[in-house]
FISEZA-207503 format. One record per residue: residue number from 1; residue in three letters; y, x negated, z of N, C-alpha, C in turn. Coordinates in nm, 2 decimals. Each point is the difference from the previous one (the first is absolute). Last residue first. Layout:
pos:NUM | code:ALA | n.y:Y | n.x:X | n.z:Z | ca.y:Y | ca.x:X | ca.z:Z | c.y:Y | c.x:X | c.z:Z
...
// end
This chain:
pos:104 | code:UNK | n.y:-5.74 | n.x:4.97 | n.z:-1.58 | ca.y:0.07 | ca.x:-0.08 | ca.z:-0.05 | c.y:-0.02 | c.x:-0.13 | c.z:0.05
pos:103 | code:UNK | n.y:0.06 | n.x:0.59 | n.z:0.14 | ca.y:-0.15 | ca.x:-0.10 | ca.z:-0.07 | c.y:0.11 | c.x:-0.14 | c.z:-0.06
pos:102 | code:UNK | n.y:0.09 | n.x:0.36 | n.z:0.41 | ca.y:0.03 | ca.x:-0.02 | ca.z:-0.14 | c.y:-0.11 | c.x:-0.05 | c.z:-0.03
pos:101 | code:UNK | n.y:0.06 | n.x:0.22 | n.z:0.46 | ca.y:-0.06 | ca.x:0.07 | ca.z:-0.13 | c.y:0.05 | c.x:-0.04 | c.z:-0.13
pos:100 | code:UNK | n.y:0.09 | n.x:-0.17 | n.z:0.43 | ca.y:0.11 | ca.x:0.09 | ca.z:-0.04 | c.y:-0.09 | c.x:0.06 | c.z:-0.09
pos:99 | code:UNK | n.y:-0.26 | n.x:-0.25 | n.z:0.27 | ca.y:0.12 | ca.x:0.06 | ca.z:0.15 | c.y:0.05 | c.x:0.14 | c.z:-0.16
pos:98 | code:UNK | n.y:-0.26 | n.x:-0.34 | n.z:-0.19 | ca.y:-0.05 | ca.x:0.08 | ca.z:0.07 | c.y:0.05 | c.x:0.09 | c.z:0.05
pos:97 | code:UNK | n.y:0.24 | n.x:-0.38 | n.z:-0.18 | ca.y:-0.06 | ca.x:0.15 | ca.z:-0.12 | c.y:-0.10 | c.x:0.04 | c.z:0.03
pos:96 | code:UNK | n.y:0.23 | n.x:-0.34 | n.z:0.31 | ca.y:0.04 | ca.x:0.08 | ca.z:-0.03 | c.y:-0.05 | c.x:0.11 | c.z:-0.13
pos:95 | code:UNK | n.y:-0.30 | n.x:-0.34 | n.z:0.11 | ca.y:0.05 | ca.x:0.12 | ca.z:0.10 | c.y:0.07 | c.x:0.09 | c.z:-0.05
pos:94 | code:UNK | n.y:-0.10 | n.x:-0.32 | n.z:-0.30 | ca.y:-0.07 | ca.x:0.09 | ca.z:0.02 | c.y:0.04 | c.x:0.10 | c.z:0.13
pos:93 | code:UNK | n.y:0.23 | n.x:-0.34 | n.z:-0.08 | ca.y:0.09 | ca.x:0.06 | ca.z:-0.11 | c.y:-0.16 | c.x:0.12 | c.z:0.01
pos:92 | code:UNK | n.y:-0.06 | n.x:-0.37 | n.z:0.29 | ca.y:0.13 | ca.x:0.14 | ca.z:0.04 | c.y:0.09 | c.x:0.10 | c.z:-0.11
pos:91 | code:UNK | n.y:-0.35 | n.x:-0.37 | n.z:-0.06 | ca.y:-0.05 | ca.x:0.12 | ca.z:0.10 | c.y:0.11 | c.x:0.02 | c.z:-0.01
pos:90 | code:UNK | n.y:0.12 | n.x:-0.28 | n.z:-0.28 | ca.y:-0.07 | ca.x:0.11 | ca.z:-0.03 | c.y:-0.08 | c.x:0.10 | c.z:0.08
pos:89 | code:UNK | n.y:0.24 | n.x:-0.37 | n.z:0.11 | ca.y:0.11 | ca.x:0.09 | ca.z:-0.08 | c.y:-0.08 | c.x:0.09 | c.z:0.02
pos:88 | code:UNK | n.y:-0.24 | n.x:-0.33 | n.z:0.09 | ca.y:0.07 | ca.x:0.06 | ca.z:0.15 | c.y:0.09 | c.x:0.12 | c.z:-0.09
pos:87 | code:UNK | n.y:-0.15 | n.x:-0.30 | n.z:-0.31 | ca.y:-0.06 | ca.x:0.07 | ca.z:0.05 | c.y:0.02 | c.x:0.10 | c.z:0.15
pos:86 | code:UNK | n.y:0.32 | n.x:-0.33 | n.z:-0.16 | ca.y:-0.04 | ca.x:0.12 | ca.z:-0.12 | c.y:-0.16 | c.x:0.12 | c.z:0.00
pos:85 | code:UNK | n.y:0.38 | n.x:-0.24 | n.z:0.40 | ca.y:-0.08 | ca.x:-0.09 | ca.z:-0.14 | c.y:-0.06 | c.x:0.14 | c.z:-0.08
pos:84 | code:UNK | n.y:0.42 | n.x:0.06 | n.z:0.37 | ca.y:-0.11 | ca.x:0.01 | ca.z:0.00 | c.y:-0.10 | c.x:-0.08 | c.z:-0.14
pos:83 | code:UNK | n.y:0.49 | n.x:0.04 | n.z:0.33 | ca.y:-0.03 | ca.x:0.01 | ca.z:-0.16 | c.y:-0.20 | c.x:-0.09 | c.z:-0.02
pos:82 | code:UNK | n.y:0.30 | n.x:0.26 | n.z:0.43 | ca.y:-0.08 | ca.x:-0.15 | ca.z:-0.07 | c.y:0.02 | c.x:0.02 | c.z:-0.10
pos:81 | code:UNK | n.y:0.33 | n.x:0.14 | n.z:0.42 | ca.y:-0.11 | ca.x:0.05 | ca.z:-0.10 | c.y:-0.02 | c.x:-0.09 | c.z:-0.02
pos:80 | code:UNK | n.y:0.17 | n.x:0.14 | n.z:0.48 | ca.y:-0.03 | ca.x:-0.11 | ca.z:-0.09 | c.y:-0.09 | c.x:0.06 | c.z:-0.11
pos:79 | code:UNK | n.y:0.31 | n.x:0.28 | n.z:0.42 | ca.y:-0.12 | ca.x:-0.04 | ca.z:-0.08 | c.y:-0.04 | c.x:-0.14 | c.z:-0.06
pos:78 | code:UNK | n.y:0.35 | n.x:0.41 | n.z:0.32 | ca.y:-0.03 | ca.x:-0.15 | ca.z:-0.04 | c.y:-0.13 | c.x:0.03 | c.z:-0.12
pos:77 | code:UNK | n.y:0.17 | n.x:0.47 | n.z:0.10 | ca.y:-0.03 | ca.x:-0.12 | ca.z:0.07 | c.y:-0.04 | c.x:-0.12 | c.z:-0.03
pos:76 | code:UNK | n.y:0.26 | n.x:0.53 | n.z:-0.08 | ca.y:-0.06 | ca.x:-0.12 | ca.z:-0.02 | c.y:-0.02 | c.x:-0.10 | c.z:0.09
pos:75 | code:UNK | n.y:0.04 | n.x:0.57 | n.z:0.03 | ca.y:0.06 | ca.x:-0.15 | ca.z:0.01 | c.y:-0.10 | c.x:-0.08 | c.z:-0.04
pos:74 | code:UNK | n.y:0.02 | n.x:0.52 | n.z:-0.23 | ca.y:-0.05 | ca.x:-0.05 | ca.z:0.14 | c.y:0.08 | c.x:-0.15 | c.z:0.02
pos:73 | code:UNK | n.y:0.03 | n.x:0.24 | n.z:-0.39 | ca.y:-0.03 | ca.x:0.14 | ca.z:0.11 | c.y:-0.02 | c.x:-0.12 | c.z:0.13
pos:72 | code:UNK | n.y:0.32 | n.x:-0.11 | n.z:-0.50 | ca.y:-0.12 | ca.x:-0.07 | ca.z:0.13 | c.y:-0.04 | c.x:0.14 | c.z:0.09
pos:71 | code:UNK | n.y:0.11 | n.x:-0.04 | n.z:-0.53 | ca.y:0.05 | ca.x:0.04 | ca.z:0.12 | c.y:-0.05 | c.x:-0.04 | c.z:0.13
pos:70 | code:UNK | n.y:-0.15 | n.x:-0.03 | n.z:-0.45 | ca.y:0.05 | ca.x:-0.13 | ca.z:0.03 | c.y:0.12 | c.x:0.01 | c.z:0.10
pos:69 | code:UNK | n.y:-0.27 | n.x:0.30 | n.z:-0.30 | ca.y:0.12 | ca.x:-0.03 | ca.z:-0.09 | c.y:0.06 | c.x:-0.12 | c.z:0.12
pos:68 | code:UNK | n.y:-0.39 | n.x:0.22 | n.z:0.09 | ca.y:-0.03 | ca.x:-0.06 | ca.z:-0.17 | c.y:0.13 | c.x:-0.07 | c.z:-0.01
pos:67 | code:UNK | n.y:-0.02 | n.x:0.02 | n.z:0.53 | ca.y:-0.05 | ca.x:0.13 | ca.z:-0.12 | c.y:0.00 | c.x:-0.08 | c.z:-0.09
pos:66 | code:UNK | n.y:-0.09 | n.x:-0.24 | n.z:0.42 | ca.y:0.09 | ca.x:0.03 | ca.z:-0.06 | c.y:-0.06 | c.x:0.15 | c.z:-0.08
pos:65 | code:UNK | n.y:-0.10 | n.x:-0.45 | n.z:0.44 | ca.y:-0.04 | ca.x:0.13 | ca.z:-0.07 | c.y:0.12 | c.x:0.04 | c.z:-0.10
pos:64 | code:UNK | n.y:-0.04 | n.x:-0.50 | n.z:0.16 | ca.y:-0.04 | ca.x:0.11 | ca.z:0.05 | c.y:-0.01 | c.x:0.14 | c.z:-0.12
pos:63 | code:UNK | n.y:0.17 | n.x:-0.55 | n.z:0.05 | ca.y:-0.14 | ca.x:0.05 | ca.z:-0.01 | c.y:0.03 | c.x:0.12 | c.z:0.07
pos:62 | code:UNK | n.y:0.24 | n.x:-0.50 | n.z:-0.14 | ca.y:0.00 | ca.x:0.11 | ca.z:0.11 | c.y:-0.13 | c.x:0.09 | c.z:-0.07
pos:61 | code:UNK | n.y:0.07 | n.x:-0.53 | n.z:-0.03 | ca.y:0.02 | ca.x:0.10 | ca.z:-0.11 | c.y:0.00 | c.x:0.09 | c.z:0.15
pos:60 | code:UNK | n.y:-0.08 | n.x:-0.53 | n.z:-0.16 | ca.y:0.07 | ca.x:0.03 | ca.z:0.14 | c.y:0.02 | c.x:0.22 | c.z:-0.08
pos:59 | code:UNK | n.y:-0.12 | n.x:-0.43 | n.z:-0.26 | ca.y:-0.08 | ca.x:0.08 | ca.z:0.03 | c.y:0.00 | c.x:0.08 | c.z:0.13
pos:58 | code:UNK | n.y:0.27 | n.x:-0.24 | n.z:-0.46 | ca.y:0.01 | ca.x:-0.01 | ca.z:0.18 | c.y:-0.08 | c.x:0.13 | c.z:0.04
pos:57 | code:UNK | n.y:0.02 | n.x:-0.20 | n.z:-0.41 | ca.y:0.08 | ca.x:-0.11 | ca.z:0.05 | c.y:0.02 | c.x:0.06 | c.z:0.12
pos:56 | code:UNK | n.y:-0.28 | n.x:0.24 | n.z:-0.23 | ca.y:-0.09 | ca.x:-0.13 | ca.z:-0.03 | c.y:0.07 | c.x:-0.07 | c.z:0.03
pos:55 | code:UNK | n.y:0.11 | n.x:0.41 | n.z:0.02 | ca.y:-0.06 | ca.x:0.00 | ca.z:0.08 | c.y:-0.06 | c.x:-0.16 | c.z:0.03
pos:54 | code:UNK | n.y:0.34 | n.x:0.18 | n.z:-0.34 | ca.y:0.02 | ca.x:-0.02 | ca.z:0.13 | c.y:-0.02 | c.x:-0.01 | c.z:0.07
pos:53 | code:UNK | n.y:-0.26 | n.x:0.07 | n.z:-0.37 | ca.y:0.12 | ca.x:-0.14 | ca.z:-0.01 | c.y:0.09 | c.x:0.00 | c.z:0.12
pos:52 | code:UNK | n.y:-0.33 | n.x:0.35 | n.z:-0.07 | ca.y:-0.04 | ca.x:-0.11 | ca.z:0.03 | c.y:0.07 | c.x:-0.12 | c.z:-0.05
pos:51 | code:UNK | n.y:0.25 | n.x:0.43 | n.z:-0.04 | ca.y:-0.07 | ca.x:-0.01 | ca.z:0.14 | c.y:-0.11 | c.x:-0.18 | c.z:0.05
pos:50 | code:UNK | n.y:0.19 | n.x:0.10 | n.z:-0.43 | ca.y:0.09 | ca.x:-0.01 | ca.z:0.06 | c.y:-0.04 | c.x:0.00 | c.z:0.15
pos:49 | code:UNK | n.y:-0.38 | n.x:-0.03 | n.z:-0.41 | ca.y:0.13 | ca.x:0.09 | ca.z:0.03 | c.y:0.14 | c.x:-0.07 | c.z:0.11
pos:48 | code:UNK | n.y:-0.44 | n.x:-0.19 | n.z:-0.25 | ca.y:0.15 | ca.x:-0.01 | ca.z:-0.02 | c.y:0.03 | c.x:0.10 | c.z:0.01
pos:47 | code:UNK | n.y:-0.46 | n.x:0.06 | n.z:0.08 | ca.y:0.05 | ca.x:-0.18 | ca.z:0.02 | c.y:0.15 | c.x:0.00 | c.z:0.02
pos:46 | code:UNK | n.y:-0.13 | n.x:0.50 | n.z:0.06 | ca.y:-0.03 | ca.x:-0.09 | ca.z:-0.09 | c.y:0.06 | c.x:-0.13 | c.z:0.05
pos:45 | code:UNK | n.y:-0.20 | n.x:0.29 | n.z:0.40 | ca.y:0.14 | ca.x:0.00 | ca.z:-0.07 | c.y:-0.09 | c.x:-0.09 | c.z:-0.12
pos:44 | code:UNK | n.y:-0.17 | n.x:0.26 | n.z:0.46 | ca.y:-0.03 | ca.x:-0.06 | ca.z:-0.15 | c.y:0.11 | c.x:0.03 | c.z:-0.08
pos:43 | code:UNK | n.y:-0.20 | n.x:0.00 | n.z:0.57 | ca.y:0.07 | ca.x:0.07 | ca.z:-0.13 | c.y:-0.03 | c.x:-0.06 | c.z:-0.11
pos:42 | code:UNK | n.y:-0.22 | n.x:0.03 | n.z:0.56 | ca.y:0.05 | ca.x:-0.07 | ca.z:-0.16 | c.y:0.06 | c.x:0.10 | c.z:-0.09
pos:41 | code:UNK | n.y:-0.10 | n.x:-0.20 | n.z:0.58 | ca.y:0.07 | ca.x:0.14 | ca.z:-0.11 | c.y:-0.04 | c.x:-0.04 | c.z:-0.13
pos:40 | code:UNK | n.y:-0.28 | n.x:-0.17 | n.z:0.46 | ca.y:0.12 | ca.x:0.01 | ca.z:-0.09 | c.y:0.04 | c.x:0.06 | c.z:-0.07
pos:39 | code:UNK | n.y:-0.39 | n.x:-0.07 | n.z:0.27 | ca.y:0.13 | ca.x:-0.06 | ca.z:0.11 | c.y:0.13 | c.x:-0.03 | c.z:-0.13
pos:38 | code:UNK | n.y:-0.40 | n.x:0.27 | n.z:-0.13 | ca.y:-0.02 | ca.x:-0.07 | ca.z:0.07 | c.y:0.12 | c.x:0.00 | c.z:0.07
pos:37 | code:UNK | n.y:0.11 | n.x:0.24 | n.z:-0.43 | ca.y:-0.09 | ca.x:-0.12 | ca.z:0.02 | c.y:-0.07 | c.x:-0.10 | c.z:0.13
pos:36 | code:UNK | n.y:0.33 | n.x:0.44 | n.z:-0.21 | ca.y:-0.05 | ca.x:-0.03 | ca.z:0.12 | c.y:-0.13 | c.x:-0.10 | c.z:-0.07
pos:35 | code:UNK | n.y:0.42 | n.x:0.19 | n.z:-0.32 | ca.y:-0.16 | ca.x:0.04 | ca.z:0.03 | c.y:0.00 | c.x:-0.12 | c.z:0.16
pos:34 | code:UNK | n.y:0.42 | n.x:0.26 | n.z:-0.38 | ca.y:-0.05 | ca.x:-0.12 | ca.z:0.08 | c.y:-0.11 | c.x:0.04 | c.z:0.12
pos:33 | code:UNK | n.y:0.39 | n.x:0.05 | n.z:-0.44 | ca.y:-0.10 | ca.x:0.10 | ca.z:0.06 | c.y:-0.04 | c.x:-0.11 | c.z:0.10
pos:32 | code:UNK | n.y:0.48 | n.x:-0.02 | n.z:-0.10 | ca.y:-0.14 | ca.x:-0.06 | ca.z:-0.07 | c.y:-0.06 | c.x:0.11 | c.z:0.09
pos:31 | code:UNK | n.y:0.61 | n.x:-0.08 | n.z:-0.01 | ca.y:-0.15 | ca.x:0.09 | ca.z:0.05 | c.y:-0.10 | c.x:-0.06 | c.z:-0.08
pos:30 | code:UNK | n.y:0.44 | n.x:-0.27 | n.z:0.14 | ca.y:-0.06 | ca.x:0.10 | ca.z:-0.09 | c.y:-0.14 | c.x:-0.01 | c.z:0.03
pos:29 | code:UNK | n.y:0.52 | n.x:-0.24 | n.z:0.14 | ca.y:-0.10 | ca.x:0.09 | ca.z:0.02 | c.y:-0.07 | c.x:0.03 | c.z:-0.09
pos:28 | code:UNK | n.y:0.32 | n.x:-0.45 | n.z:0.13 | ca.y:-0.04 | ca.x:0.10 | ca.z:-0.10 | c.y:-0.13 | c.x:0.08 | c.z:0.02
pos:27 | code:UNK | n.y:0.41 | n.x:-0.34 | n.z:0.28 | ca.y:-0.13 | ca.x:0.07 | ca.z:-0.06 | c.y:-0.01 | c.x:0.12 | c.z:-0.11
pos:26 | code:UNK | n.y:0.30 | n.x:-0.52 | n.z:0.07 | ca.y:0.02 | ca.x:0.16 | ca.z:0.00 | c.y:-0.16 | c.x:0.08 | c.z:-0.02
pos:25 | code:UNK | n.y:0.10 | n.x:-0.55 | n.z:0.02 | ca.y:-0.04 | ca.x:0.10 | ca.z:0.14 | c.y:0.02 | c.x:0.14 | c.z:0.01
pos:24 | code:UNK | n.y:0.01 | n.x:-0.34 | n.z:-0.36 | ca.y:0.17 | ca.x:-0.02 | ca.z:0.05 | c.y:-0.08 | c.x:0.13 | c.z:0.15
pos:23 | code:UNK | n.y:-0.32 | n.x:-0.05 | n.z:-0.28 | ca.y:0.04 | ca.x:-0.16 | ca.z:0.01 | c.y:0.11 | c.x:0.01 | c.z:0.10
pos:22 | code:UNK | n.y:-0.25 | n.x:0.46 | n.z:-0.02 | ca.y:0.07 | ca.x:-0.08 | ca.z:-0.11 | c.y:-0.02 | c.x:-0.16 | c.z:0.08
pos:21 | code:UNK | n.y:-0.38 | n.x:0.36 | n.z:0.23 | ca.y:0.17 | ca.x:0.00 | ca.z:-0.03 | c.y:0.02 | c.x:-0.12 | c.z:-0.15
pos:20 | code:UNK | n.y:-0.30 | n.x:0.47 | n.z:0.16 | ca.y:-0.02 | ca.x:-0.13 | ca.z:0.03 | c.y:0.18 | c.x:-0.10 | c.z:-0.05
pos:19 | code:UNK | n.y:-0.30 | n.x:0.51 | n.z:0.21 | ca.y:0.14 | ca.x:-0.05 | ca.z:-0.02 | c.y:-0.07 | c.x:-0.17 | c.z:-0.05
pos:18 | code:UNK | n.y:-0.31 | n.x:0.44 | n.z:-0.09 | ca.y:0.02 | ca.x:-0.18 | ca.z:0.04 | c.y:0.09 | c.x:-0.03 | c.z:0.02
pos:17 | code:UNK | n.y:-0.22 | n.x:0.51 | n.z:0.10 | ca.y:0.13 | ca.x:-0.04 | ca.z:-0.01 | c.y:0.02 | c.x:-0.15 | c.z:0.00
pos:16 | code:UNK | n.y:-0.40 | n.x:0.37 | n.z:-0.17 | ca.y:0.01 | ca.x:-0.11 | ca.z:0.09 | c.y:0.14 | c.x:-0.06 | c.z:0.00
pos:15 | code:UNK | n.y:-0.30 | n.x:0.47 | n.z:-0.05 | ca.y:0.08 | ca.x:-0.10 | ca.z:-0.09 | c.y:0.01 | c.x:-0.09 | c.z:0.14
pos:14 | code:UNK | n.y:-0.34 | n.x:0.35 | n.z:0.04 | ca.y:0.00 | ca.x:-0.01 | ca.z:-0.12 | c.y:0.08 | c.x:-0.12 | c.z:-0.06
pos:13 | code:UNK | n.y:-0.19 | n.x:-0.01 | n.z:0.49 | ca.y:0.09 | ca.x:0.04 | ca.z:-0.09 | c.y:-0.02 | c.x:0.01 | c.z:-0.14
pos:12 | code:UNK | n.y:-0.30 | n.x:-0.24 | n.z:0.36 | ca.y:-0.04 | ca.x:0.16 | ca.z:-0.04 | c.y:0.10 | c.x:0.07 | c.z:-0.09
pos:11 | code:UNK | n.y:0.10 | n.x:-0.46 | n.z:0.20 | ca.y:-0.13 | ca.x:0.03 | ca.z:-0.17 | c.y:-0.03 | c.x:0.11 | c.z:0.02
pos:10 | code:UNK | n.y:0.31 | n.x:-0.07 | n.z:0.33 | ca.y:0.08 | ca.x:-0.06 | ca.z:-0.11 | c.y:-0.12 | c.x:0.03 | c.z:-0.10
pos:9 | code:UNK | n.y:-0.13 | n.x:0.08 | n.z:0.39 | ca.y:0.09 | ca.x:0.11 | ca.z:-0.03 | c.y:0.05 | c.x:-0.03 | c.z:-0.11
pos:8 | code:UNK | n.y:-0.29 | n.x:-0.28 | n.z:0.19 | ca.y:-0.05 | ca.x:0.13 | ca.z:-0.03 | c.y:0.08 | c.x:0.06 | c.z:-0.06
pos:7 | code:UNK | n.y:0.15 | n.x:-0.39 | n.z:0.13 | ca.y:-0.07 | ca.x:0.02 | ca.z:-0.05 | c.y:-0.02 | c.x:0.12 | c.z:-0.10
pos:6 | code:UNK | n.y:0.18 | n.x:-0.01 | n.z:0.40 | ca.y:0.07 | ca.x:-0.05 | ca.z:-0.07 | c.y:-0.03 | c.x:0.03 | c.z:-0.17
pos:5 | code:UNK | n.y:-0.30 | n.x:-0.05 | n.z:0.39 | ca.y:0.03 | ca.x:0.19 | ca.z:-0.02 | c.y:0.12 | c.x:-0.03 | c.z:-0.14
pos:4 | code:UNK | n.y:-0.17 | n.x:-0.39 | n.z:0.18 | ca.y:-0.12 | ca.x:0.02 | ca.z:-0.10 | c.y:0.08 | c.x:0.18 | c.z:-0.01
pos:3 | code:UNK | n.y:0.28 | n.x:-0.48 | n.z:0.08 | ca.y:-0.02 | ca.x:0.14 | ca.z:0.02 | c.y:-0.08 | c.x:0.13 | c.z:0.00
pos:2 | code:UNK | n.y:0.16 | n.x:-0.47 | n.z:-0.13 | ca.y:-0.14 | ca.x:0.00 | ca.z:0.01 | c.y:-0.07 | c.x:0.17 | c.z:0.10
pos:1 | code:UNK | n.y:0.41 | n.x:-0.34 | n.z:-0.36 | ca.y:-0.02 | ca.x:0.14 | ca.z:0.05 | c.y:-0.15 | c.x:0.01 | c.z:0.04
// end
């Protein structure tokens, strides 16, 4: 996704829609907060959740806008996620608690 308005539009959002998929290829939706980094999105999931186990056997994911509860408002679009090292974690564990107003 190099879309820079794309972009825009997807990190100005408050939720972020990650379809990512199963082994057997079924997707799985769900909303994260999610911050504008340069030429990329970030979120922040725990090590072992389910999202980064799906994401860690296939980095192929959709992407767009949603509500809290993980309604889409807008279309998704291709992407590729990372699973990030532990400092990288951490700028974007600071972003996002900029953007949202947590501490942590």
């Amino acid at each position: 996704m190099d879309d820079t308005s794309t972009l825009d539009r997807l990190g100005a959002g408050k939720y972020l829609l990650i379809t990512s998929f199963r082994k057997n290829g079924t997707s799985v939706a769900t909303p994260v907060w999610v911050v504008r980094d340069g030429d990329a999105l970030g979120a922040w999931s725990v090590t072992d959740s389910w999202k980064v186990k799906r994401i860690r056997n296939r980095a192929d994911v959709l992407v767009g806008p949603c509500d809290v509860r993980g309604n889409p408002t807008g279309d998704q679009v291709p992407g590729t996620a990372e699973i990030l090292d532990q400092s990288a974690t951490d700028v974007y564990r600071r972003l996002l608690a900029r953007k949202y107003g947590v501490l942590g």
